[in-house]
N, C-alpha and C positions, 0 to 999 in steps of 0.2 A: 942779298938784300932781304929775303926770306924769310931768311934763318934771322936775320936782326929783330925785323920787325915781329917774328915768331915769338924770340926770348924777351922781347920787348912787352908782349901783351902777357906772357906767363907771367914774367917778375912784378905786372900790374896785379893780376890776377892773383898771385900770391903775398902781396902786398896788402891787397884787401880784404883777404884772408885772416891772415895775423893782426891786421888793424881791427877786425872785430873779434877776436877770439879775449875771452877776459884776461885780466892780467893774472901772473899768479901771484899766489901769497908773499910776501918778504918772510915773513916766520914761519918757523916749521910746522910741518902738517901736524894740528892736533886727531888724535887719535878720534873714530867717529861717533864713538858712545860720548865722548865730551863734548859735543857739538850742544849747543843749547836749543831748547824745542823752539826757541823764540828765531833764533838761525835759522832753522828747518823750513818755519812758519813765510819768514821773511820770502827765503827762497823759491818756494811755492809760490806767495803772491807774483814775485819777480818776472819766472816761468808762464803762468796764467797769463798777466801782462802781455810777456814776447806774444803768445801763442794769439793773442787775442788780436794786438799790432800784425802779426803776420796775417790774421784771415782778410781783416779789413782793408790789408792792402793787396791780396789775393780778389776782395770782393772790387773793390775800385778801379784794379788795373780791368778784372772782365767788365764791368760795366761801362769802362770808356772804351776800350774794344769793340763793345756790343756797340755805343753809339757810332762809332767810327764805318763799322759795317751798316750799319743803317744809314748814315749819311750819304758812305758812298752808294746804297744802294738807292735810296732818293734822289740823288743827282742824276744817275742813268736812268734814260724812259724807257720802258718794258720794248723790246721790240717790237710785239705787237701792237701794241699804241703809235708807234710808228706807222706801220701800215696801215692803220685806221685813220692814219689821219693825212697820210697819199693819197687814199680812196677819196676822201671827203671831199681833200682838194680836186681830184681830178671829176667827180661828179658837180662838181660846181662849174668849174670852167668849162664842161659839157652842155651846163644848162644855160652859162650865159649865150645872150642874143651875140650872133658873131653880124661886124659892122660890112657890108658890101660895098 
């Protein structure tokens, strides 16, 4: 069952792979002095594009992380604050009047 579920998630994994890899040409590779500057041009914007889609999803994933770690760290009360606020309680029901 291992071994299924093994070659299972690789074939995913290299699925997804190949689905994003671009396609190739249908015609033959032109030679690369014949490339036109405006192809070149193209390409570079294309590139900049990816690189720029990658940061900002580099930037988003850490900043929901960061709130993620912040929330859970607002949710838990500092231990300390704990005991400050045992003490409080048990100074209190120290001072109340006890009934006879």
């Amino acid at each position: 069952m291992n071994k299924l579920l093994a070659t299972l998630i690789a074939g995913f994994f290299a699925a997804g792979a190949f689905a994003q890899a671009p396609a190739a040409p249908a015609t033959a590779a032109a030679p690369a002095a014949a490339v036109a500057p405006a192809a070149k041009a193209d390409m570079k914007d294309a590139k900049a594009q990816a690189k720029a889609q990658e940061k900002a999803l580099k930037a988003e994933k850490k900043a929901q992380a960061k709130a993620e770690s912040k929330a859970t760290s607002e949710a838990k009360p500092a231990p300390a604050a704990d005991k400050m606020a045992d003490k409080a309680a048990a100074k209190v029901d120290t001072k109340l009047p006890q009934g006879k």
